[in-house]
C-alpha positions in Angstrom: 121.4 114.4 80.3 124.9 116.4 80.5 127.5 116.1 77.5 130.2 117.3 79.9 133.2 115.5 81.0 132.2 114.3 84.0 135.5 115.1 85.4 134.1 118.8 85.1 130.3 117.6 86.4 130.2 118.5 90.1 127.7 115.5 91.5 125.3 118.1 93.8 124.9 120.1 90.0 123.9 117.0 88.2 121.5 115.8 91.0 120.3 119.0 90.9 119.6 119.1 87.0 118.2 115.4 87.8 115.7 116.5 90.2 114.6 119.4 88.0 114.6 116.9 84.7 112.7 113.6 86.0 110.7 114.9 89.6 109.6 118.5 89.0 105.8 118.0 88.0 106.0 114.1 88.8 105.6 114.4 92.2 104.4 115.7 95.5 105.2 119.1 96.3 105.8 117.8 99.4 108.2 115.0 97.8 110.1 117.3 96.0 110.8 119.2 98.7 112.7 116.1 100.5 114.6 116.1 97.2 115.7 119.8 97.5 116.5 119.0 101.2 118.3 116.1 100.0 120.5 118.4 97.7 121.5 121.0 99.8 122.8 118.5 102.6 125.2 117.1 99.4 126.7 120.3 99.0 126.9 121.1 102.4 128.8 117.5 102.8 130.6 117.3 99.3 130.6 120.7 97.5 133.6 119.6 95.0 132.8 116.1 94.5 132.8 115.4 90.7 130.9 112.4 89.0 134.2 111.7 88.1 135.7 111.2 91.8 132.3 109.2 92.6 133.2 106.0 93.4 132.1 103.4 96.0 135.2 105.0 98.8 133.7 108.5 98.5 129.9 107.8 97.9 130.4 106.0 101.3 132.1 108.6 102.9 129.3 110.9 101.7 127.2 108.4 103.6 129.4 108.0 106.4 129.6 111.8 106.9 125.8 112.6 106.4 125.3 109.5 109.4 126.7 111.0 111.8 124.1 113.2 112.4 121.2 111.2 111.2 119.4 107.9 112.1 120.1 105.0 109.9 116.7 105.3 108.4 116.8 108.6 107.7 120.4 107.9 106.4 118.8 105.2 103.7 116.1 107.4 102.8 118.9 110.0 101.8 120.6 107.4 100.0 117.6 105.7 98.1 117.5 109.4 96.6 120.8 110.1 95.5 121.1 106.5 94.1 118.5 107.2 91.4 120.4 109.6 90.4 123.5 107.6 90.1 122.1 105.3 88.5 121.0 107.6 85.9 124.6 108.6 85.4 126.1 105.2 85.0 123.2 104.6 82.3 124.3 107.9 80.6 128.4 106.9 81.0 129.6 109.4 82.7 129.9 107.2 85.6 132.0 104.0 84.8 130.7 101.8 88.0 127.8 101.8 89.7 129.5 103.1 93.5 126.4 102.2 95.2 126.9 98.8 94.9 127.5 97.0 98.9 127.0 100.1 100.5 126.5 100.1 104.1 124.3 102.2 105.9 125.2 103.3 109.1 123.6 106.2 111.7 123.6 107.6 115.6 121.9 105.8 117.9 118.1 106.6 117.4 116.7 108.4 120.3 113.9 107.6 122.4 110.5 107.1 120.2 107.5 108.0 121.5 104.7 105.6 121.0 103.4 105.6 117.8 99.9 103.6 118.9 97.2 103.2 121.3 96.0 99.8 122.8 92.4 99.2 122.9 91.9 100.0 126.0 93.6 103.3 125.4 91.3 104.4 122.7 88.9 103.7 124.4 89.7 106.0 127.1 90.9 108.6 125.0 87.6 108.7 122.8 85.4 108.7 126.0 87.5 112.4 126.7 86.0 113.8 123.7 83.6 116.8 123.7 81.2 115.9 120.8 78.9 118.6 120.6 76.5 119.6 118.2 79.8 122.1 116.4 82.0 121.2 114.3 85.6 120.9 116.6 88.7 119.2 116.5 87.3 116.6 118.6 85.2 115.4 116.0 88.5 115.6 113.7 89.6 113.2 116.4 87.1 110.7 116.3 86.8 110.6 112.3 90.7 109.8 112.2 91.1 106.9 114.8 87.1 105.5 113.2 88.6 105.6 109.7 92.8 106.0 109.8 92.6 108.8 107.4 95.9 110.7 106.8 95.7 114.3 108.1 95.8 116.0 104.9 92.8 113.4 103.8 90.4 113.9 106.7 90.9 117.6 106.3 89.2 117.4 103.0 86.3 115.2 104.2 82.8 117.5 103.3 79.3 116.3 104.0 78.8 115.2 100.6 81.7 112.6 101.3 79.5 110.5 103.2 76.9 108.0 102.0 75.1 107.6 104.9 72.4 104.9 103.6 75.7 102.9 102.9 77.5 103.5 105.7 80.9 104.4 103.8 83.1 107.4 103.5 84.5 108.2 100.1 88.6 109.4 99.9 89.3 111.3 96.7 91.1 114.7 97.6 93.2 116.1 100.3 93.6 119.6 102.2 96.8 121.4 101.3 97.3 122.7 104.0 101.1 123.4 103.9 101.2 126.2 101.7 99.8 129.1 102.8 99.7 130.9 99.0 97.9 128.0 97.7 95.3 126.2 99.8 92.8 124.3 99.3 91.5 120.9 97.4 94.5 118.7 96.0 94.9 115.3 94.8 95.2 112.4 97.1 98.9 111.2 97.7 98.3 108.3 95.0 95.6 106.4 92.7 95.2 103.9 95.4 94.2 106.6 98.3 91.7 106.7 96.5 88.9 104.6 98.1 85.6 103.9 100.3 85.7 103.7 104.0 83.4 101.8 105.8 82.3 103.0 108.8 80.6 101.5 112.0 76.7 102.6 112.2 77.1 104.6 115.8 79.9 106.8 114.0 77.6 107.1 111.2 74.6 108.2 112.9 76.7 110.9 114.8 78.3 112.5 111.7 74.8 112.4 109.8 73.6 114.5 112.4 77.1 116.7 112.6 76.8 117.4 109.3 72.9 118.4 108.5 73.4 122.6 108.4 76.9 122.7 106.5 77.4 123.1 103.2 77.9 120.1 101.0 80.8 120.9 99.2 83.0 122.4 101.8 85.3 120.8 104.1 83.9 120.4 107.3 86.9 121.2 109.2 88.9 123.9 107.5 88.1 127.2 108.4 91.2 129.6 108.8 94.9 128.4 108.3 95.3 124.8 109.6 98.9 123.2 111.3 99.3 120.0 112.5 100.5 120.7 115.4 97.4 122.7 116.5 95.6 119.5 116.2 98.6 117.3 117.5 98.4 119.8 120.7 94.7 119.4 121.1 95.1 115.9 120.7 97.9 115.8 123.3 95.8 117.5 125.9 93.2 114.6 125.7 95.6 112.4 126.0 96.7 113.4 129.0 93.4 114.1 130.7 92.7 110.4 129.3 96.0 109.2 131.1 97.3 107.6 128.1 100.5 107.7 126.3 100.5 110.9 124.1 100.6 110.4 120.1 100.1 112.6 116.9 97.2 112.4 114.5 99.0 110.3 112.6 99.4 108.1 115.5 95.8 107.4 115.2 96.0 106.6 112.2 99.0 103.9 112.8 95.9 102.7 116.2 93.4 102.0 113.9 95.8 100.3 111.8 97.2 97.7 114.6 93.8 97.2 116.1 92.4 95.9 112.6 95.2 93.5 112.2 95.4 92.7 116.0 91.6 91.9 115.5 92.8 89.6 112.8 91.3 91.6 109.7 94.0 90.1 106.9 96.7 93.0 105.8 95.0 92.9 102.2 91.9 94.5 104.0 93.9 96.9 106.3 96.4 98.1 103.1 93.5 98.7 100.8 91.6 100.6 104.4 94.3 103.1 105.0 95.3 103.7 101.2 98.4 101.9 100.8 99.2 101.7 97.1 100.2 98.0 98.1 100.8 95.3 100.9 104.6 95.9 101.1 104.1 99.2 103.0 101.6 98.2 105.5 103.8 95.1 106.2 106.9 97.3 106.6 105.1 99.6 108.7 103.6 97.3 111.1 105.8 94.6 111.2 105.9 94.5 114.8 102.4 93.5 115.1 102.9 90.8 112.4 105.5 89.6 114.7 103.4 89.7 117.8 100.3 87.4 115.5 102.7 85.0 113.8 103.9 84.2 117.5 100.2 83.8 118.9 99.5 81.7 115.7 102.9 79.6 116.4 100.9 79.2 119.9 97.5 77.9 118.1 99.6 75.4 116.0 101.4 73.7 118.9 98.1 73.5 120.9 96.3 72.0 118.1 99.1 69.6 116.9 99.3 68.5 120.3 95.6 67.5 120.8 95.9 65.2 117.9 97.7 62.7 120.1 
């Protein structure tokens, strides 16, 4: 990619040329925008660091000094990015050892987390605070999100024409861009496997058949000026409360529906391919407490079984 000696290649320029080369066009807009992030923290952190100086002492020092104000995940995330890049570079020869290799990632105690999920009984609560009227409202946003576990940008795009009501199912195939105020409006969905049909329960049916009978097919039901996520987070909040349940985001519904399906026992096959996971690895990783929680309740039915055998 760069015929120069790398003793003259500064590393944030040849990420920088990396990013441009191999992620400009190939990804999210919102995913390239991590990657521009990711770049001005190195040369805030190591403005004079050449390819040639990048070896495994400094690229953990980069690390070390970029955790000390970030949590260790958000630490690895940083470092999963620059490492492609690397990589690239010892490939290429300008870099004679891979400096990645056995690097430890370290970070600042992680503060306190806010839950991230309702219980059952929770939901139920919260969902019984809804105002579902005969307009369209954020409330309805509400319901549609912890019914189905769409992502925010997905159930933004939902239009009346999305649902096959004699079916019962909700189809997924575009999102809301709602970020970027020069160019909203219909995008693609965040992969090939967010693509997908939801099924939905018949009561939740019946109420957005009826919702949805005087608005326009083809527009989204919920966009009408600029949208922000936290105007729905805040809306959301304020139920919560009323509700007298622990406050989460939208996309803390979406992580409810998720651990109520598995806690329910629906298999993680089911729940992945539900919430658009492009495979089984994420939604493991992401709700690997829960796993947890139902491999220990299954230890329980083993024992009990094994026992009455005697």
């Amino acid at each position: 990619m760069n015929s120069e000696n790398p003793t003259e290649i500064r590393f944030g320029r040849y990420f920088y040329d990396w990013v441009n080369l191999y992620k400009v066009g190939a990804v999210r807009e919102v995913t390239l925008r991590k990657y521009m992030i990711t770049h001005r923290r190195l040369l805030e952190l190591a403005p004079g660091l050449t390819l040639a100086d990048l070896d495994r002492k400094s690229y953990q020092q980069l690390l070390n000094d970029y955790a000390e104000t970030h949590e260790k995940q958000t630490t690895m995330d940083f470092h999963h990015q620059l490492k492609s890049a690397v990589l690239d570079a010892v490939d290429e020869g300008l870099i004679d050892r891979d400096p990645t290799r056995k690097i430890v990632i370290k970070g600042k105690s992680p503060g306190l987390k806010k839950p991230k999920y309702l219980n059952q009984f929770e939901l139920h609560a919260l969902l019984n605070s809804l105002d579902l009227g005969p307009d369209v409202t954020w409330d309805w946003f509400i319901l549609l999100v912890a019914k189905t576990g769409l992502r925010f940008a997905e159930a933004l795009a939902v239009t009346p024409k999305d649902f096959d009501f004699a079916r019962q199912t909700l189809s997924i195939s575009k999102t809301w861009n709602y970020k970027d105020v020069n160019h909203q409006g219909f995008q693609p969905t965040k992969n090939q496997s967010s693509k997908r049909r939801i099924q939905i329960d018949w009561q939740t049916i019946m109420q957005f058949s009826q919702l949805v009978k005087q608005l326009p097919d083809d527009q989204p039901m919920f966009v009408h000026d600029r949208i922000f996520n936290s105007t729905a987070n805040y809306h959301l909040s304020q139920h919560c409360l009323a509700a007298q349940v622990p406050v989460i985001s939208i996309h803390g519904l979406r992580h409810t529906h998720a651990s109520l399906l598995l806690y329910a026992g629906v298999s993680i096959a089911s729940v992945a391919r539900r919430l658009g996971h492009s495979n089984m690895t994420t939604t493991q990783q992401t709700y690997l407490h829960v796993i947890h929680e139902l491999e220990n309740q299954d230890n329980d039915k083993v024992m009990r079984y094994l026992a009455g055998l005697n």
